[in-house]
N, C-alpha and C positions, 0 to 999 in steps of 0.2 A: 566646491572642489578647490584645492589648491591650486596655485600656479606659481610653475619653479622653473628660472630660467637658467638652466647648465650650457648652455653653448656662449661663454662669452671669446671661445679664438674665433667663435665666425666675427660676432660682434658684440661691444659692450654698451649697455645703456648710458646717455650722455651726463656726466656728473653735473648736479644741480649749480654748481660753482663754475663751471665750464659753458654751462644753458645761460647763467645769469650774464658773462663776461660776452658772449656771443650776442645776446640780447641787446644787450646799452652800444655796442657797434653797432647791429644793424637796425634801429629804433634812432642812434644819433648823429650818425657816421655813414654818407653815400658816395665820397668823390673819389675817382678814379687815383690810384697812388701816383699814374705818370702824369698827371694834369699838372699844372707850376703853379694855379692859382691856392688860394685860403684852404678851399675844398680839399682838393689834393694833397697838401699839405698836410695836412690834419691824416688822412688815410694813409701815405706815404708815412708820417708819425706810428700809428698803430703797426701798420705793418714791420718796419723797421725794428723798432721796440719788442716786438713779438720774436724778432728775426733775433736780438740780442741775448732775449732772455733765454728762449734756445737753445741755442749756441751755448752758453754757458751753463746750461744745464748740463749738453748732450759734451762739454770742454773740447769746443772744438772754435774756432773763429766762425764770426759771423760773417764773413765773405765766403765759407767753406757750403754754407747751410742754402739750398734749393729747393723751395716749396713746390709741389708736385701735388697732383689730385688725389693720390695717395700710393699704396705698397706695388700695387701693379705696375705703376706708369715707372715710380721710382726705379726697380727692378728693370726696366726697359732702359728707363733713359742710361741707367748704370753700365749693362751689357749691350746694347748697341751704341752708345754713345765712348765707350775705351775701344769697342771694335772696330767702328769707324775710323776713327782717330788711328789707329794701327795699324788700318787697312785691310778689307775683312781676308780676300783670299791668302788659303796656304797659310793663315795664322791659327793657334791652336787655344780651346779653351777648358779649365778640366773644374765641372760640375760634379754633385751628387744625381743618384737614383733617387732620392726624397725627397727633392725641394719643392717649394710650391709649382702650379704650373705656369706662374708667372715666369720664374726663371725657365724651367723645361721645354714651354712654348716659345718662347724665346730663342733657344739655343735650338732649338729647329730650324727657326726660321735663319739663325745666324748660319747652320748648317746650309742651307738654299742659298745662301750668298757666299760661300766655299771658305766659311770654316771649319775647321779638323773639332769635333768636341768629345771630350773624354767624362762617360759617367760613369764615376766610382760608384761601385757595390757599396751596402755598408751589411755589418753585422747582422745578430738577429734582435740586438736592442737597436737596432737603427742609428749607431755610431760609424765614421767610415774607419779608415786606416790609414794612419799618418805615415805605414811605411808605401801604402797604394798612391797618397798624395806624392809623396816625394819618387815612386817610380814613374808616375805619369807627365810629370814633368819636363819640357822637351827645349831644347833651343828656339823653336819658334811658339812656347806658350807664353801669351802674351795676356791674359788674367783666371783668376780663380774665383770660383764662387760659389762658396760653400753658407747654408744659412745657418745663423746663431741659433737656433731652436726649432725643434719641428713641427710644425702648425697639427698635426694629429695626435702625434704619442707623446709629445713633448719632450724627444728625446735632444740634451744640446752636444753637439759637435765641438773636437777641440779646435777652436776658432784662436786662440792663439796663437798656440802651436803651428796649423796650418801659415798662418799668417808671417810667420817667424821666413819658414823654409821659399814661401815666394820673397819674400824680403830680401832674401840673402839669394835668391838665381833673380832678381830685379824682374818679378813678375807683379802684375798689379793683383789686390787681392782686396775682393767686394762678398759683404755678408748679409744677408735679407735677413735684418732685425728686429722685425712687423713683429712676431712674437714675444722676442725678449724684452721689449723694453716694458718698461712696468713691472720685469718680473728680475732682471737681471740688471747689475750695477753697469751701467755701460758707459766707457770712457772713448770719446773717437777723438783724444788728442795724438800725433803724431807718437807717440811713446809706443802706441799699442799697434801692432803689426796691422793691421785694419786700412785699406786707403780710401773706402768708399761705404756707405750703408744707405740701406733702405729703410724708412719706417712710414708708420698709418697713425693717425691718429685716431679712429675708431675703435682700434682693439684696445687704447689706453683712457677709455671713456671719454672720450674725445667725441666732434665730429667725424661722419662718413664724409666723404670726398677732400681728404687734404690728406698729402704728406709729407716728407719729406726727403732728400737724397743728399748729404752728406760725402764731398767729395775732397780729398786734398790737394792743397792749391794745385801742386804739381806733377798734379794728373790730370793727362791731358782726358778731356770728355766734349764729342763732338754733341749739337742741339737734336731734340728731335722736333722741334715744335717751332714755328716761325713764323716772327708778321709782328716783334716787336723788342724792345732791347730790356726789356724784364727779365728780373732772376740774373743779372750780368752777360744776358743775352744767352744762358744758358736754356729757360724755359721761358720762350713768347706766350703771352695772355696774361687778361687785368687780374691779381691778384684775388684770390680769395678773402678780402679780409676780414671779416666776419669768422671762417671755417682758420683763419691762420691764427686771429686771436684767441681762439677755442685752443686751437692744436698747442699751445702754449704757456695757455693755465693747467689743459691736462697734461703735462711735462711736467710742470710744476710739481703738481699733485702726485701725479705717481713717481719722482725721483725722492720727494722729499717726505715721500708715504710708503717709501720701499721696502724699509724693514719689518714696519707693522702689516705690509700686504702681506709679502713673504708669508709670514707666520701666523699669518689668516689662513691665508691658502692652503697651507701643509696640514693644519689647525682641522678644514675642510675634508681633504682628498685622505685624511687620516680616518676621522670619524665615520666616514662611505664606507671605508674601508673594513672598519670594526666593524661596523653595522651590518656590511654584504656578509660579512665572515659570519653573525650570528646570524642570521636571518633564511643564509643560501647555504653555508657552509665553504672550507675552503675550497672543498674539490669541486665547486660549481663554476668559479668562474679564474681566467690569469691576466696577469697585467702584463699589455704590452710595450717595449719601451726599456728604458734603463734604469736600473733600482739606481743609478750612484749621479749618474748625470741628466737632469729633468727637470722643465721648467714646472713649477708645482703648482699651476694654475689648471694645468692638462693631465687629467689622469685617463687613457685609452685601456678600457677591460672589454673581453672577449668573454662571453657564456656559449660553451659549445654545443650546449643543447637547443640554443634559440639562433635562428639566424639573425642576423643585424634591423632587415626590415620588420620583421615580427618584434625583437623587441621595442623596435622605436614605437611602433605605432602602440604598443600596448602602454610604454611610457608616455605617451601624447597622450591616451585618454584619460591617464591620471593628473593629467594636465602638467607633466614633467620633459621641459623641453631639452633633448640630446640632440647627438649627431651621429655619421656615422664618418665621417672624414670621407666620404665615397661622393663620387658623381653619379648624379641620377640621369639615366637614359631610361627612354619612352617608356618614366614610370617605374622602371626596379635598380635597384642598386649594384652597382659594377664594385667588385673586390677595389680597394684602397691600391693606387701603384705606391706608397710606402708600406701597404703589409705587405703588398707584392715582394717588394724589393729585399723586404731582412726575411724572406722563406720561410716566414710560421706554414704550420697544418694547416690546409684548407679548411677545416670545418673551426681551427681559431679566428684565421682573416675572414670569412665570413659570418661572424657574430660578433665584431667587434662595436664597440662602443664608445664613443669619446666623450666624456661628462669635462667642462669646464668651469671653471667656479671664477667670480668675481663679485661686484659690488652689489652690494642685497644679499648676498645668499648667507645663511647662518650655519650655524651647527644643528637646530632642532629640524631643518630643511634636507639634512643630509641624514639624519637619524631615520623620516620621512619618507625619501626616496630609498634607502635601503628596504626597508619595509615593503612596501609594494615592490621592488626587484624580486624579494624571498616571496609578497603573495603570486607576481605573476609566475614565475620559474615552476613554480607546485602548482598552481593553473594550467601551467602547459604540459607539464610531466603525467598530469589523469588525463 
């Protein structure tokens, strides 16, 4: 039986160039970066260097760039750390209804500490409304945080835009970029309305546990983490350097392998697509999301005949790994709060499907997986 891995937004398998470059660090490379001796030195070298290349990938300064354990912590240190910094009571913060729960847990908890937080509705492609960002806007919003791409539908927000209108009422304005980057050309120099990002290097074939948070100088961002003067005293603890030299060739690789992703991926989520249409037909299944604006690594389809857990698991025994973008409680799957959020039909949000494509996966793989879609769907309908 085959095996086909579609969930690469949970996570992506580590590029053999990325495994090699991790390897000869930690095989050659042990000493702590804050140490002053030989050791250190050498580790404080990779590190640094890893910090350069970065940076100028992601054109931003390398005193801007804060290695983090990855997208979660990032997303934390970003919104409680301008919060703090501001003072949390009586200041206001205006989110989406779809971000990951890093940011939404988050701004709970920022809530418990008495700030005001505003989650915009978005559409039923999961985009919000630039005329909602700009009513929710208040004298005492003190930042925005809308994420570049939606980790389920793959729907992207106008993150510019947004970015423009805090700009001009001197609000700070932070985008969780975990999804796009790999997928999307991302510049975090001062030009682009952006003053802060979050990213992972796992979803970019990178290592799990590293990220990073990209912050401009003059923004002010209080620590969350303490007990050393690491990261410019912004993030205490010894360095991952091993996990940061990885994070760095994968940057490499997916900036300077963008366009040929790109065109892999649509290449991908196109031929699915052909394939579902011949196999199931069109009236079997819809795609959720935005036909005009979408990261093309993430295509989310709904079959309203199959619920979400019936088809995963019928896709597992074909040995075809999906998702369903949902949290599993005691065992069954809880409706998506982003299909929640854009108000699809109950019987669409609960048959949804998230297939993600990246490295390894072909076009004879998608031909494959349509196939078994069209046998299990006429399995389930006798």
């Amino acid at each position: 039986m085959k095996s086909i891995y579609l969930d690469h937004a949970a996570s992506t398998p580590v590029h053999p160039e990325v495994a090699q470059t991790m390897m000869a660090v930690m095989t050659g490379r042990f000493g702590n970066a804050s140490s002053v001796h030989a050791y250190g030195r050498e580790a404080k070298k990779i590190v640094n260097g890893a910090r350069d290349e970065m940076a100028s990938l992601l054109k931003c300064s390398a005193d801007e760039l804060i290695f983090t354990s990855g997208g979660t912590e990032s997303d934390n240190l970003a919104l409680f750390g301008v919060m703090e910094a501001a003072g949390f009571k009586g200041k206001h913060v205006i989110t989406s209804s779809v971000e990951h729960h890093a940011i939404l847990h988050t701004c709970r908890e920022l809530e418990r500490r008495g700030c005001e937080v505003t989650y915009l509705p978005v559409d039923q492609s999961g985009r919000v409304s630039l005329q909602d960002v700009e009513a929710s806007i208040r004298d005492n919003t003190a930042l925005i945080s809308i994420m570049y791409g939606n980790n389920e539908v793959g729907t992207l927000q106008p993150i510019a835009e947004i970015g423009e209108m805090a700009r001009s009422r001197g609000v700070i304005m932070h985008t969780d970029a975990v999804q796009a980057l790999g997928s999307e050309a991302i510049s975090c120099s001062s030009d682009f309305p952006v003053d802060i990002w979050s990213f992972s290097a796992h979803k970019i074939n990178g290592p799990q546990g590293v990220g990073a948070l990209v912050q401009r100088k003059e923004i002010p961002l209080m620590p969350r983490q303490f007990g050393g003067l690491q990261e410019k005293k912004r993030r205490a603890g010894t360095e991952n350097m091993a996990g940061i030299a990885g994070f760095a060739k994968a940057v490499h690789l997916a900036v300077h392998g963008l366009q040929e992703r790109r065109g892999h991926h649509l290449l991908l989520r196109n031929t699915l697509l052909t394939g579902i249409n011949s196999e199931a037909g069109e009236d079997a299944y819809m795609i959720n999301g935005s036909s005009d604006h979408f990261l093309p690594h993430i295509l989310n389809i709904s079959f309203p005949e199959v619920r979400t857990e019936t088809m995963l698991m019928n896709l597992d025994m074909e040995g075809i790994a999906a998702a369903s973008g949902s949290a599993c409680t005691s065992g069954s799957l809880e409706i998506s709060h982003v299909l929640k959020a854009m108000n699809l039909p109950e019987n669409v949000s609960a048959s949804a499907i998230r297939f993600s494509f990246g490295l390894g996966n072909t076009t004879q793989e998608m031909e494959y997986v349509s196939q078994k879609i069209g046998t299990i769907l006429k399995r389930l309908r006798r």
